[in-house]
N, C-alpha and C positions, 0 to 999 in steps of 0.2 A: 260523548263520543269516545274516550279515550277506555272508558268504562266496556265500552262495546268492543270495542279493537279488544282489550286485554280478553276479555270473557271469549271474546271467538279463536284468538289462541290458545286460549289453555281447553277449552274444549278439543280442540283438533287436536293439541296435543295428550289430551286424556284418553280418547279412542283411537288412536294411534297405536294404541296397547292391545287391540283387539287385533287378528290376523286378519281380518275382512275386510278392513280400514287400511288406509292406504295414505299418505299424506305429504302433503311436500309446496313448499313457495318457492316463485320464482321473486329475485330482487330486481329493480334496474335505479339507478342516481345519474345524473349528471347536471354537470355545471357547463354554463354556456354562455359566452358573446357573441354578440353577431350587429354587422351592420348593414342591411338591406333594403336600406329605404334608399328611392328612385330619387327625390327632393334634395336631401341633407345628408349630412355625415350623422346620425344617431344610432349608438351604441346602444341594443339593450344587451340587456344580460337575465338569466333565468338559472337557479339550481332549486332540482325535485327528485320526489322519491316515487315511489310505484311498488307496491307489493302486491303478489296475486298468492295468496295462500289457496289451497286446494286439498280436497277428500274426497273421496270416494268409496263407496260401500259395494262387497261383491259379495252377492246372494250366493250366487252357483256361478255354474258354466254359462249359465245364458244371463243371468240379470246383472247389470252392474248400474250403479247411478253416481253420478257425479256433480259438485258444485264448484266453482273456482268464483270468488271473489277478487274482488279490486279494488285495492284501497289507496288511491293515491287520482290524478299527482298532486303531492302534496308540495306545494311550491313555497321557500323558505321564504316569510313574512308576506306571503299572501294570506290576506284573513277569509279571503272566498273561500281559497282550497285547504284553509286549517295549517297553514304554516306561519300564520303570525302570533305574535304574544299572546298565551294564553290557549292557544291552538281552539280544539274542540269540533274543527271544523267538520263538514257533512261530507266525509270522501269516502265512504265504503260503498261500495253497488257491488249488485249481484254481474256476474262476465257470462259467467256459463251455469244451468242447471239444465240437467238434461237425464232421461233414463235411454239406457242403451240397453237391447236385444241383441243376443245371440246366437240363432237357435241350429249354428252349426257352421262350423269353419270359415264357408262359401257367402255366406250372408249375414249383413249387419242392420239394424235398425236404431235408430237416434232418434227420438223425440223430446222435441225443448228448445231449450237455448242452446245455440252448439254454433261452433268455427266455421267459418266456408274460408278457403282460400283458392283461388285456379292457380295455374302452374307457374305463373310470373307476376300475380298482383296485378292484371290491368284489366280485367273484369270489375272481379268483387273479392275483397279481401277483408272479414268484417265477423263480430258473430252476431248473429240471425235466429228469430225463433223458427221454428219448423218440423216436419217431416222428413227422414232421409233415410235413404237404401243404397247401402253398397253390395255390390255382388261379384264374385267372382265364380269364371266358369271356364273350363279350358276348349282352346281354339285352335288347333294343328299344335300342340302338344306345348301350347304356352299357356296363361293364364289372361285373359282378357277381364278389365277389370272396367265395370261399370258404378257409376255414382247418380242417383234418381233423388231427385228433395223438391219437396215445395214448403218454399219459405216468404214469410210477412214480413214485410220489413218496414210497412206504413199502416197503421189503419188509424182513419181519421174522421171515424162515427158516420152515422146514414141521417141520409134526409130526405124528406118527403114532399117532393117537388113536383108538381105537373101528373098529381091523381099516380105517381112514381117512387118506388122507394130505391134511393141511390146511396149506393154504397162506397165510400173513398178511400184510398189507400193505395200501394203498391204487393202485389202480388207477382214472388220470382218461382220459375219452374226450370230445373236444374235437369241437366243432363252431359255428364260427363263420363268421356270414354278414355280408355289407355291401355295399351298393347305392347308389351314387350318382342321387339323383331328377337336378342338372345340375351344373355346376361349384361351387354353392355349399350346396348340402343334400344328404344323405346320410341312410338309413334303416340299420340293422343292428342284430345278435342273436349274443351270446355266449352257448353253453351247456355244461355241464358235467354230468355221467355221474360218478359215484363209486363203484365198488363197491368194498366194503371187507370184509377181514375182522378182528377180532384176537383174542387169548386173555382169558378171564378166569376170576376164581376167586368162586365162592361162599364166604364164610370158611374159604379152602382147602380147603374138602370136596367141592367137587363141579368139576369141568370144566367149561365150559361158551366155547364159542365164538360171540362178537358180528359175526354178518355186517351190512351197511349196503349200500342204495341209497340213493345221494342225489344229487338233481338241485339243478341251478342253472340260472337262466334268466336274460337279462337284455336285454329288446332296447332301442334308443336310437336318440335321433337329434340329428341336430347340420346347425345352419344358421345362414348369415350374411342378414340382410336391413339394405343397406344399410349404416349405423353399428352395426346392435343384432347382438350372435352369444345364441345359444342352444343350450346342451345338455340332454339330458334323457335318465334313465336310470331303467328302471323293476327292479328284479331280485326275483326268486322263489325261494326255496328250497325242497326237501322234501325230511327227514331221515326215513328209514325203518332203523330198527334193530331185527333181529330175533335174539334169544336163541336157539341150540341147542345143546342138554344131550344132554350122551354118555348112551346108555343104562345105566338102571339108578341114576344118578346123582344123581334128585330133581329137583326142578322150582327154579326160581326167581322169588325174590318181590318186590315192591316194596314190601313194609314194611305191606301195607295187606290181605293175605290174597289179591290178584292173582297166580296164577300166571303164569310167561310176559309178566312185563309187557315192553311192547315200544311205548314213546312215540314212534308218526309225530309229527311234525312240520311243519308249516310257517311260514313268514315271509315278508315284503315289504320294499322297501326301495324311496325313490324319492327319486332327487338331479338338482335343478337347477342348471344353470350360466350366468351369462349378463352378457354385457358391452358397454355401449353406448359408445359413441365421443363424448365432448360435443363435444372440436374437436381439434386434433393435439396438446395439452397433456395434456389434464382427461377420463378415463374413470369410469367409475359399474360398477360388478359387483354382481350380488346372485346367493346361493349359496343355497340351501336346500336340507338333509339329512332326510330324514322313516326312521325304524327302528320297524318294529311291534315291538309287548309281549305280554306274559302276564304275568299275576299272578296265576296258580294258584299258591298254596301249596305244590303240591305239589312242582314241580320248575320251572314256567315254561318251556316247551320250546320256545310258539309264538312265535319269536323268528327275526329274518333275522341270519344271521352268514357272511361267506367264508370260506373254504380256506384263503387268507392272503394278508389282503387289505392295502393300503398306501392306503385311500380318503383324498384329500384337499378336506377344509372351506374351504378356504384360510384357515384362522386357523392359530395355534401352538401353543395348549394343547388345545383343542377338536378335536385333529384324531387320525387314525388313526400309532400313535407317533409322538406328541407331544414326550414329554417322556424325557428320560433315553436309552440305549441301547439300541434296540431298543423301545422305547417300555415299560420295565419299572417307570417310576414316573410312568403315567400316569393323568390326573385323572378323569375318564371318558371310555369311547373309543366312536366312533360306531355301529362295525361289530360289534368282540371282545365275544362273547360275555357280556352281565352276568348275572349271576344271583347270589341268594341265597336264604334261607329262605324268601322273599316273592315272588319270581318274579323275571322280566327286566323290566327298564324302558325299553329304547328309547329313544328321542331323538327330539324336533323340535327340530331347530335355522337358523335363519332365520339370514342375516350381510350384510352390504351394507359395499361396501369403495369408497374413491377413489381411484386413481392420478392421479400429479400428473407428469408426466415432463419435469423440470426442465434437461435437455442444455444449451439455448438457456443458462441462466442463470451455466454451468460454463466452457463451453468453452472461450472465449479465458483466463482464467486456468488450467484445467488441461486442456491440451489432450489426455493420456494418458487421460482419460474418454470412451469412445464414449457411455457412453448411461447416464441418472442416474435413476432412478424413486422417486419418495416414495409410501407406501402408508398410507391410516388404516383399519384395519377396526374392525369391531363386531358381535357375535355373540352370541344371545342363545337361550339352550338349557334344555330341559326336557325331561322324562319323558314318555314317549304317553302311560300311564297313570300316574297314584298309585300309591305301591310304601310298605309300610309302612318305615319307619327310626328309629333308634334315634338321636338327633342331637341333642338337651336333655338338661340338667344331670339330670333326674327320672329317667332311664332310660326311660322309657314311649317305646311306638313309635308314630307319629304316620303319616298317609297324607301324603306329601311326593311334589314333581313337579317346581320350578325348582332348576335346577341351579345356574344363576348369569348373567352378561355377561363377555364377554369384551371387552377392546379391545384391538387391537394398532397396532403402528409399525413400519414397516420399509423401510429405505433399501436401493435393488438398484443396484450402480455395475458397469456392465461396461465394464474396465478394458483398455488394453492389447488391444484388440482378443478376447481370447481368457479374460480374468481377470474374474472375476465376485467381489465381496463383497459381501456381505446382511450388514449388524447390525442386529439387531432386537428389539424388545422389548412382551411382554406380557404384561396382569394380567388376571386372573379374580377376580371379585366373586362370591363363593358367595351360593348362591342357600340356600330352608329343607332344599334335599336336603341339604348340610351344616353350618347354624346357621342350627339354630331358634330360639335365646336369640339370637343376633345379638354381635358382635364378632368375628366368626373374620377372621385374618388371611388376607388377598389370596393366592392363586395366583400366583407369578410367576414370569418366565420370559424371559433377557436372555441377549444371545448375538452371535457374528459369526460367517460360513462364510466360506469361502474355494473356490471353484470354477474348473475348467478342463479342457480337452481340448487335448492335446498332439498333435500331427499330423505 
């Protein structure tokens, strides 16, 4: 492996010498504690690395093709991810290959592996093989800017069922709009199309195949007036899941003497963002996240959830993975799906943050600091609805809803022109969602990254 990493460097850096070749890595490191388990006080800790090296080949005006690799995380004394003694481990994959078309100003073409992101991460924020068309074309003397793709995001081979050849997977059909009102405000609308098929089993007795239409909606708009900026993003989902049973084969139940049960769905989700200027030192942010509920017993379906989503709160624990890798030991997450016996619970969470941006205070004693930012936030979350839970010494399940406060700290020093470290540190004060008797030890969560783009 290490054979392979060096060989794909010095490649990249060999035609880099050509003027058509294009090249450049981005870095990211960080070290981390965190204690988020609901049980116990258990501390882990994680420090990895992540490189994405990148090339690109430009024929002409129209063709260009690009790869971006990834080679990480490579997590110190993990032998999976090639960070233990002896390393060697298997962490390079392909992120992005794709060729791109250009065949003039107004319109672009992408085919391959390529990025989606929507305008706040609570759709799909991911890369995706696919087809994609962006177009721009003017509209009362602005630029109206359209984005068309259809992209796979699952396929999971055919079968030949009931004299039927079925096909399984997830297939997404993109459409996204955005309109500049003038140089400082902007209107636009991401949407997403989902149809899906997959296999399932009745307790192995019966076939039966799960097709899904599911929409996503999500328009917004973003504007500067004066010192104050404003985001606002309103998003809709609707999950339609329908059961069909091979003939002959018997029906299927939801447990309740429902044949055919088949839970549509829908959900809401609305995220503000917004940041006023007090003078070139001292800014004021307040963020608000709002996630509808259910708490049907039954299953709690009507709940908004993305495709996969990376929404940021701008806090650290509270946020869309959060905590851990991949966010696998997180505390509750705003968008990921919650549900239990009792339904989904949702989120209202309010947060209002200060930046303090101290350069003036640094500069003559270290002049390798471009730019120093002090951050205080405070974030304060609950349930939309009461969700019953099990969280006293009695065992009895109680109707609970405050999840807890969050406060965080965090220093952003952009170093060296090009070098970025964040250490930063925060606690979560649970709320009666989990201690209801009271003494549960703090959430926490203490760290440094390391960030950069090589050019």
């Amino acid at each position: 492996m290490k054979k392979i990493v060096a060989f794909v460097v010095i490649f990249i850096m060999a035609i880099s010498l050509s003027a058509q070749f294009k090249t450049g890595m981005a870095f990211r490191s960080r070290a981390e504690m965190y204690c988020t388990s609901e049980d116990h006080q258990l501390w882990k800790r994680i420090t990895d690395l992540r490189f994405n090296p990148y090339l690109s080949y430009t024929q002409n005006d129209y063709l260009m093709a690009k790869v971006v690799f990834e080679i990480g995380d490579i997590g110190f004394g993990n032998a999976k991810q090639g960070g233990a003694i002896g390393t060697d481990g298997i962490n390079v994959e392909t992120k992005n290959l794709f060729l791109q078309i250009t065949p003039n100003k107004q319109n672009t073409v992408i085919l391959g592996l390529q990025p989606y992101k929507d305008f706040q991460s609570i759709l799909m924020d991911t890369d995706v093989a696919g087809l994609s068309w962006k177009n721009k074309f003017m509209l009362s003397g602005k630029e109206l800017t359209t984005f068309l793709a259809w992209f796979v995001s699952a396929d999971n081979d055919e079968a030949y069922v009931d004299n039927t050849t079925y096909s399984f997977g997830n297939t997404e059909i993109v459409a996204d709009f955005e309109y500049p009102v003038n140089d400082k405000m902007k209107f636009g609308m991401n949407n997403i199309i989902q149809l899906g098929r997959e296999f399932i089993s009745d307790d192995g007795l019966n076939e039966i195949h799960k097709t899904s239409l599911n929409l996503w909606s999500a328009p917004y708009f973003a504007g500067t007036f004066n010192k104050f900026y404003v985001e606002a993003v309103f998003g809709m989902n609707n999950i339609r899941p329908e059961y069909e049973v091979a003939e002959g084969d018997g029906d299927v139940s939801d447990g309740e003497g429902q044949d055919h049960y088949s839970p549509e769905h829908t959900g809401i989700m609305f995220s503000l963002k917004t940041k006023y200027d007090v003078n070139e030192e001292v800014a004021a942010r307040f963020n608000f996240a709002y996630r509808g509920a259910d708490s049907d017993y039954i299953g709690g379906y009507d709940s908004y959830y993305g495709i996969k989503s990376y929404y940021s709160t701008g806090l650290e624990i509270l946020t869309e993975s959060g905590c851990g890798l991949d966010g696998k030991d997180q505390v509750f997450s705003p968008i990921t799906k919650f549900a239990n016996e009792y339904g989904s619970a949702g989120i209202i969470l309010p947060a209002v943050f200060v930046d303090y941006n101290a350069t003036k205070l640094v500069k003559e004693s270290m002049s390798f600091i471009n730019n120093l930012k002090l951050s205080l936030g405070l974030g304060y979350a609950m349930t939309a609805v009461e969700i019953d839970r099990v969280t006293g010494t009695d065992g009895q399940a109680r109707p609970e809803s405050w999840i807890g406060t969050e406060v965080d700290f965090k220093v952003e020093a952009k170093m060296f022109e090009e070098l970025t470290c964040t250490p930063y540190f925060a606690i979560l004060f649970p709320g009666e969602w989990y201690d209801y008797n009271g003494g549960h030890e703090p959430f926490t969560k203490v760290g440094v990254s390391l960030k950069t783009n090589i050019k």
